[in-house]
PAKE-129128 format. One record per residue: x, y, z of N, C-alpha, C in turn; residue in one letter. Coordinates in pm, whole numbers, plus 50000, padded with zeros to 5 digits. Layout:
% PAKE-129128
XYZXYZXYZA...
***
This chain:
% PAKE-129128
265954881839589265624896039592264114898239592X263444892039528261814892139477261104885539643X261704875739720261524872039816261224882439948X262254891439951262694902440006261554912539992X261144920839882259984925639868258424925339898X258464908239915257014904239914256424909540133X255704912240136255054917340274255304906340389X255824903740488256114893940575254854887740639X255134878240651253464865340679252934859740619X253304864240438252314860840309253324853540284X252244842440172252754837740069252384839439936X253274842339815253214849639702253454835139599X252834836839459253074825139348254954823339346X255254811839267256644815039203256724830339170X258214832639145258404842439088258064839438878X258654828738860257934822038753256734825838671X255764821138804254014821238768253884835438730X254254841338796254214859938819254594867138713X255674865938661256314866838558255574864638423X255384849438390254774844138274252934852038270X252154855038394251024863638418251254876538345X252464884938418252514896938383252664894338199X253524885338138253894885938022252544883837937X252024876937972250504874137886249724887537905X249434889938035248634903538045249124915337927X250394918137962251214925037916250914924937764X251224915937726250684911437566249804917937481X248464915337569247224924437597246934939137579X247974943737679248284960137718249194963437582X249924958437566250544963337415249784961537277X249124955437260247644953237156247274971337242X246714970937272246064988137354246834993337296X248144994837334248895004337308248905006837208X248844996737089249795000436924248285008236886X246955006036959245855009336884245785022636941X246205029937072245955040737112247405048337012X248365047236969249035055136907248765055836818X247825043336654247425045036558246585057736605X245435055336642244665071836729245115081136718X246165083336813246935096036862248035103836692X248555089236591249285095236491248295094236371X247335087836356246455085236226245525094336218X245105092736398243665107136398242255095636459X241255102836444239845096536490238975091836395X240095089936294239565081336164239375068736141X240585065036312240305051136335239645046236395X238405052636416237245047336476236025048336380X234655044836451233545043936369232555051236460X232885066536513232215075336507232105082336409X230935085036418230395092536296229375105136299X228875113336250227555123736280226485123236367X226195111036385225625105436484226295101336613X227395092436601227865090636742229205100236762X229085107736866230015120236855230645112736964X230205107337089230055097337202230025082937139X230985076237202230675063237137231445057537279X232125042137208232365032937309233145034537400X234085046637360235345050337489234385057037632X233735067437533232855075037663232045064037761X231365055137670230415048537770232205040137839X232915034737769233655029737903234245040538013X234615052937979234865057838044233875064738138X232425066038141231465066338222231315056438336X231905042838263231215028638342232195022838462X234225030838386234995026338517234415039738643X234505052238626234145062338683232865054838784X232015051238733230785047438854231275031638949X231905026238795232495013938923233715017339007X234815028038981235625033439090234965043539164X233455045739193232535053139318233005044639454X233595035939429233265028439543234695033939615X236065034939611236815045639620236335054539723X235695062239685235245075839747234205073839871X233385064439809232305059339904232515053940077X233735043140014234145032240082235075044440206X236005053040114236665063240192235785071540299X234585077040238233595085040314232875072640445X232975061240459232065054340542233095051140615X234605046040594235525048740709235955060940760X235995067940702236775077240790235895092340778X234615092440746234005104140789232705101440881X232155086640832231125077640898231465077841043X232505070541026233385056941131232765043941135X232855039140999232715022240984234025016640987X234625014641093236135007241120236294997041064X235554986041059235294973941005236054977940826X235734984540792236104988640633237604991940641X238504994540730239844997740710240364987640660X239514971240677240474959240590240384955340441X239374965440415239164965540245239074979340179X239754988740282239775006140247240895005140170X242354996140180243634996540072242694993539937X242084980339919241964976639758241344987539719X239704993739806239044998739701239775011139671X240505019839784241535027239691242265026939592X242715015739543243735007639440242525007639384X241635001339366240584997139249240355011739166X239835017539300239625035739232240775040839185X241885039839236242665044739128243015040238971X242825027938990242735025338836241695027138778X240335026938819239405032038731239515044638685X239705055038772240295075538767241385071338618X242525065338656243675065438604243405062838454X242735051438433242105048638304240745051238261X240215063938343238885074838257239925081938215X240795088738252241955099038235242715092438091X243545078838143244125076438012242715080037868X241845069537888240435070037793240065083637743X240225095337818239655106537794240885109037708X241945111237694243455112937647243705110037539X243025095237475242715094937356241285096537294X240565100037322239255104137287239355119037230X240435124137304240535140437229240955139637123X242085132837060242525131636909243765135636933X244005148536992245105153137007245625157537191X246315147837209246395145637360247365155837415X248165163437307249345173537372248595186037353X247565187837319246235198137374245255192237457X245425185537529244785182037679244865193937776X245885202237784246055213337848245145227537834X244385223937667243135233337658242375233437761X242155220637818240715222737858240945233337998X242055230538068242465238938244242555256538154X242965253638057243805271438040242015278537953X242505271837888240985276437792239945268837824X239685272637967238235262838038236845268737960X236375259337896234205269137893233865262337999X233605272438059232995277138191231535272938192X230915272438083229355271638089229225256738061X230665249638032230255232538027230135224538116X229815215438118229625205538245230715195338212X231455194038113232725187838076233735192838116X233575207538145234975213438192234705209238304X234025210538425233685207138532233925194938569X233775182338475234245168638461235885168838499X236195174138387238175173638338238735179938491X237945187138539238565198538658238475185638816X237035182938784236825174638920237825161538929X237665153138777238285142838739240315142838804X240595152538714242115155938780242105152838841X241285166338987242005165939111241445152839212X240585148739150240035136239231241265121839212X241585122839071242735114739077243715117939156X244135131139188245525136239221245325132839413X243845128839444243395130539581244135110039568X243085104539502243505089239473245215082439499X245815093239422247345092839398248185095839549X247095105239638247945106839760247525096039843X246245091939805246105079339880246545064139864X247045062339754248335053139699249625050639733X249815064539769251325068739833251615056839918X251075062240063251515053540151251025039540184X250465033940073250655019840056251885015140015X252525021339911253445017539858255075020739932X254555030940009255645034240089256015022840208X254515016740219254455001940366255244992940288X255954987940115256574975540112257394979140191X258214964740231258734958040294259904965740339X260834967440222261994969140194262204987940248X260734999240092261015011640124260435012440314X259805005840320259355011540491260535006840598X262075007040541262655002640621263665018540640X263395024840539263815037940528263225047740601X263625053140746262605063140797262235072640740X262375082540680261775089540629260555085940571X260705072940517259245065740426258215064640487X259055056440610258445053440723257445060840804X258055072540837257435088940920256295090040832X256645091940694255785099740568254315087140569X254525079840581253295071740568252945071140649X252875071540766252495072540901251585084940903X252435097340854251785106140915250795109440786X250695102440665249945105740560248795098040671X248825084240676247515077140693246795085240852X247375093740883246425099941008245795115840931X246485115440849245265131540783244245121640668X244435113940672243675104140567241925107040556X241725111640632240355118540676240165130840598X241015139140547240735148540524240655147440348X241375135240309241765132140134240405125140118X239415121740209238635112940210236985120240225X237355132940258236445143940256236565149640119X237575156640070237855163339965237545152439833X237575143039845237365133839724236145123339735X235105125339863233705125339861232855140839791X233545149339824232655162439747233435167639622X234725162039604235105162639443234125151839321X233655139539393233095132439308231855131939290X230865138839430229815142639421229215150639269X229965160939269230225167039115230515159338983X231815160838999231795154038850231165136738824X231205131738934229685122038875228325122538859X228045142238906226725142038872226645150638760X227925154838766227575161938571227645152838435X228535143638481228365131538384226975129738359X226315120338436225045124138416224065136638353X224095150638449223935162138379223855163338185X224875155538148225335161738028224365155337954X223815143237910222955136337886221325144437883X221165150738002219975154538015220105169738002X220615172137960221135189337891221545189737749X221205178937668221595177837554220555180537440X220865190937352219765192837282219525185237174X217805181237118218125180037036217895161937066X218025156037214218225140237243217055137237352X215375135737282214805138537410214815122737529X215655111837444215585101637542216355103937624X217635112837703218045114837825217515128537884X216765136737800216025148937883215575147637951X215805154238117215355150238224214605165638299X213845165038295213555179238450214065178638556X214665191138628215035191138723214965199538823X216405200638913216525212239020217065221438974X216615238638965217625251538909218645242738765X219605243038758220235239538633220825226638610X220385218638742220425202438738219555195838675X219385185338620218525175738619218425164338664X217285158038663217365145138789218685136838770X219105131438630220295125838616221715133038680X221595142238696222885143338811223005138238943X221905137138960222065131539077222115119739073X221175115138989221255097738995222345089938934X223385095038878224625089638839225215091638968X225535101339086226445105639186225435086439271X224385090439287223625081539381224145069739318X223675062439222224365048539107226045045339216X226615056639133228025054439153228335049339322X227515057439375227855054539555227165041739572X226125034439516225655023739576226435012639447X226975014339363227204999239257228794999539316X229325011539357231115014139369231465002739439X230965000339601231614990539615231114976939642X229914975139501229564964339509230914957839367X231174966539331232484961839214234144958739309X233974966239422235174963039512234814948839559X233884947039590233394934039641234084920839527X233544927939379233144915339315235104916639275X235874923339277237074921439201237764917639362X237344920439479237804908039620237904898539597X236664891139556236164881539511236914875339436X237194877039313237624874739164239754874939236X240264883939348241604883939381241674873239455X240994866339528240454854539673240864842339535X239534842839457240104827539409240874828139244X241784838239263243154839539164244324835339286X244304836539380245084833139471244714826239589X243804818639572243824811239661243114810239807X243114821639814243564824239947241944833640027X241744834740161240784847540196241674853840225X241124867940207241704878440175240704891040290X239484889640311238794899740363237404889440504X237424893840593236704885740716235164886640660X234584881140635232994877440613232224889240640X232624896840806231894900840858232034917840780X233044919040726233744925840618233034932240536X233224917940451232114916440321230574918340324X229994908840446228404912240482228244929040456X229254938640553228864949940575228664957940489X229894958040391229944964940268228654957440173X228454946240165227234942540051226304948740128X226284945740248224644953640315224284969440263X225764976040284225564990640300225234993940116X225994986140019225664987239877223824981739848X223604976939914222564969139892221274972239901X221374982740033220604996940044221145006839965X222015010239917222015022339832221555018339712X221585006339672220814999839568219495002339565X218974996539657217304996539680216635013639680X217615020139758217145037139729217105042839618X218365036139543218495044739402217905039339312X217545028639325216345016139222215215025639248X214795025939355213615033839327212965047239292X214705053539347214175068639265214445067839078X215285060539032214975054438891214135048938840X213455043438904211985037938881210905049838857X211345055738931210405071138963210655077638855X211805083438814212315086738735212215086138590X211985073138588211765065238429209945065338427X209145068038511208075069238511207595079538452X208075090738565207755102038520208185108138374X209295102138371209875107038211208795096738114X208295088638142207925079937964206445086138025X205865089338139204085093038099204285111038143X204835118638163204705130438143205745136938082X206605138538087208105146138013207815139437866X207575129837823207885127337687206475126937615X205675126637666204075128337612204155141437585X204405152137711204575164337702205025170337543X206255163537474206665162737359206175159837250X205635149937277204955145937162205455130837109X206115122537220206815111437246205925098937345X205695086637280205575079437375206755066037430X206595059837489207485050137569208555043337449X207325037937371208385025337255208935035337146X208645048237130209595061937025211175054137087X211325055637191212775053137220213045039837207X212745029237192213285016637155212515009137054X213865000737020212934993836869213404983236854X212944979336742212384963936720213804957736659X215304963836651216394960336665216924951636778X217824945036801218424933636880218884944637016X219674952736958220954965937027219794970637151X218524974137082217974986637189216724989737222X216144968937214214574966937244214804970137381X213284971137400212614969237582213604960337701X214054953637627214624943837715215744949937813X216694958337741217794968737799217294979337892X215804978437911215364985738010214964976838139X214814964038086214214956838168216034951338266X216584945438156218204944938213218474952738293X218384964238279218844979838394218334975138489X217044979938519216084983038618215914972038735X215004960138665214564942838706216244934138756X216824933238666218464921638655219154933938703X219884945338710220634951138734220324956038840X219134958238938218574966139010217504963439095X216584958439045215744954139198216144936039244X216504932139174216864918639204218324921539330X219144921339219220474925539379220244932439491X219454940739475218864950039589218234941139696X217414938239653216464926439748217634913939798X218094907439713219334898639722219874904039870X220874916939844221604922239959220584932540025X219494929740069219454938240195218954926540236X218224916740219217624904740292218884896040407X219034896940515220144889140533220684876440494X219604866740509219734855840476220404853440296X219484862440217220254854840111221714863040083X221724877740176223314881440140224434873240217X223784864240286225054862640360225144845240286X224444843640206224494832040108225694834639956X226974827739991227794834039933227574834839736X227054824239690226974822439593225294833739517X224594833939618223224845139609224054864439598X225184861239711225804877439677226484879339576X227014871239541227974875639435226994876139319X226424863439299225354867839155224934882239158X224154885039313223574899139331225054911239237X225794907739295227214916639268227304923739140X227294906839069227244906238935225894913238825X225094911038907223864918938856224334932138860X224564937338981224814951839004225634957938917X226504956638894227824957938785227094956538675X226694947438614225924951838520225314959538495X223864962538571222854968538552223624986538559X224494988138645225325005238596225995003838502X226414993338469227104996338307226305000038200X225244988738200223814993438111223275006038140X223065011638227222795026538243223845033638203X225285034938172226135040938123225665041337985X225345026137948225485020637824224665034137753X223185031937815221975037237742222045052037754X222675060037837223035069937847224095078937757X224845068637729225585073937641225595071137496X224825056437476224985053037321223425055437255X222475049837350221295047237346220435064737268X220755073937374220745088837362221225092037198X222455088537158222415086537033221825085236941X221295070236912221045058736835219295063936815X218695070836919217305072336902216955086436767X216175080136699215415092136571215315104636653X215695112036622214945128236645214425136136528X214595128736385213425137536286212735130436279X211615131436193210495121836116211525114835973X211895121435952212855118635812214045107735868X214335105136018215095099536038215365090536118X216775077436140216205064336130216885060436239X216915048136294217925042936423219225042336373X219795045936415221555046336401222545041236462X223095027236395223575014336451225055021036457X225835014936579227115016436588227535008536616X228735002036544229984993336586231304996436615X231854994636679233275000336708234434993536644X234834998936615236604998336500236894988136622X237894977536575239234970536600239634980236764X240384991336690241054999536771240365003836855X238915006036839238395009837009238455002937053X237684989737078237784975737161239174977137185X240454977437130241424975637211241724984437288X241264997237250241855011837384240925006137508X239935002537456238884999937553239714987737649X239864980237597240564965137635242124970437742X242974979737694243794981537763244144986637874X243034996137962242634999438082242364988838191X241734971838092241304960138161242814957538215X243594954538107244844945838105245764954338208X246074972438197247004976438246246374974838421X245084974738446244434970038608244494958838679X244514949538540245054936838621246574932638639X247594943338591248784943238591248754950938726X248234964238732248684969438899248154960938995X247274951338963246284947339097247474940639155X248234931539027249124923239069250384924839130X250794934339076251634939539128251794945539276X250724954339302250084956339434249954945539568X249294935439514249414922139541250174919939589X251284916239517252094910739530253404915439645X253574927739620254414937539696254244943139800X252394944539831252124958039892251204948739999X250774957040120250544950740209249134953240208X248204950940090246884959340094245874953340154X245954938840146244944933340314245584931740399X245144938240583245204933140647245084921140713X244284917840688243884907140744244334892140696X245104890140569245634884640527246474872540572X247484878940657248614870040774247694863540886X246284869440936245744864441021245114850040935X244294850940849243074841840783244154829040718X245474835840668246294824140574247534820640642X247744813940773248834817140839249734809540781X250924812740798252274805340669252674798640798X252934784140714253174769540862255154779440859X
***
């Protein structure tokens, strides 16, 4: 029966291997679980926010899948509003990738409220003047855009695409596909630049205060920009990471070159308006105050100089240079490091954005403010990992999400 399901041309693990995978993962995902219901029935007592961190480790993860599922939207906008054709053989994963990142900011946000069967406040009793409502509003429907673009993958297994109706319905989904691919390039434009926004609209926190445009500040934009150039350098690196879990190539070189090239320049653009950025903020915006450069970091392990240097240098001009140079992007072991940098260096900007903003003094009377996270966050945190590598597999396994697949691995 399990035979029957799998996509014709491929070859899939035992049913066995598959099995005993899901059960370990699984394992994992239920650790999450028992810690997101302590949450949901104990309260937010089971964490180690406190007066100081109102924001803590869920937000920065839920900031960090959000910019690494940019690539989603990105990857969508360069096939089918661009016309980079070449990308239709890695347009299934990064959809799948983006949906689990959406899926689990959403789960993450769900328990972060305390009380998840008032999740419905935020649509009915919207504040209008927040940039969080604007988040929850964009976030939804950007998932609900993700979810139609899931559809008819799942409608191509084997078995349901033998059903016409399934058949018709996916067909005629993947020819308006252009239009889910518009609507969820200018749904995310937003709520990844208010993410940002919120940081630099915060009173009271002058290490993310930013100047800006009318009621923006530069950080809105540069989270939307981040997200479009690191998005699918993370599709890349979890290709990568699916290729040698199975064995197998999975995506044509010429593929991969394109997408690292096209991340590689959005890298190098957005490196430098952050550069700009971080300039202007440590010698005029914060002097202006009455702030100089090292006010915001200190002589602690958590939140010396170095986490700026990580961002910027290792997260950011290094991969940049890496992938736009041809020679060393098309050096497989030089891209992926680059990859790996990249992914980093936006997580660390999540990081510092969300915890960092925190952790910094704003009286004279007052001191750096260390945070560790409870047991139970690390695992809510942890269970978004586990329940992604359960759909990847599953997906995988069932669904026909590379093309190119039957060509590169032909079954004797």
């Amino acid at each position: 029966m399990d035979s029957a399901l799998i996509p014709k041309g491929v070859q899939r693990c035992s049913l066995g291997k598959f099995t005993l995978l899901i059960a370990v993962v699984g394992a994992v995902l239920l650790w999450g679980v028992y810690a997101m219901l302590l949450c949901w029935i104990k309260g937010l007592n089971q964490t180690n926010m406190n007066d100081y961190y109102g924001f803590a480790l869920w937000i920065w993860a839920d900031l960090a899948v959000i910019a690494l599922g940019g690539g989603a939207f990105f990857t969508g906008f360069l096939k089918y509003i661009v016309g980079k054709d070449e990308l239709k053989n890695i347009i299934n994963y990064a959809v799948l990738i983006g949906f689990i990142c959406y899926s689990s900011a959403l789960l993450i946000l769900a328990i972060d409220i305390g009380q998840p069967l008032r999740g419905w406040f935020i649509f009915w009793h919207a504040n209008v003047h927040s940039m969080l409502t604007e988040v929850a509003f964009c976030l939804s429907c950007y998932f609900a855009v993700l979810t139609i673009e899931y559809i008819p993958l799942i409608l191509e297994n084997r078995q349901l695409n033998k059903v016409p109706f399934f058949h018709h319905l996916a067909h005629n989904m993947h020819g308006i596909m252009a239009v889910f691919a518009a609507t969820g390039a200018f749904l995310s434009f937003f709520h990844q630049g208010s993410l940002g926004g919120v940081s630099g609209v915060l009173f009271g926190r002058p290490f993310g205060y930013r100047e800006g445009v009318f009621v923006w500040p530069w950080t809105f934009f540069l989270f939307t920009w981040s997200a479009a150039a690191y998005g699918p350098s993370f599709t890349l690196m979890c290709t990568k990471i699916l290729e040698k879990a199975s064995g197998k190539q999975l995506v044509k070189d010429n593929v991969v070159d394109l997408l690292a090239k096209i991340s590689g320049w959005m890298i190098l653009t957005y490196i430098i308006a952050k550069i700009a950025d971080t300039l202007y903020w440590a010698l005029v915006t914060a002097p202006a105050r009455g702030h100089t450069l090292m006010d915001f970091y200190s002589n602690n392990p958590v939140y010396g100089i170095w986490i700026l240097v990580l961002e910027i240098v290792l997260g950011g001009i290094i991969p940049a240079i890496i992938l736009v140079v041809p020679g060393t992007r098309r050096n497989g072991y030089l891209r992926m490091t680059a990859i790996i940098l990249g992914v980093i260096g936006v997580s660390v900007n999540r990081w510092v954005m969300v915890l960092q903003v925190m952790a910094v003094p704003v009286m004279p009377f007052d001191f750096w403010a260390m945070y560790y996270p409870s047991w139970q966050e690390v695992a809510t945190t942890i269970l978004p990992v586990a329940y992604g590598i359960i759909l990847i597999a599953l997906s995988y396994r069932y669904l026909p999400i590379f093309p190119q697949e039957p060509e590169l691995n032909p079954v004797d």
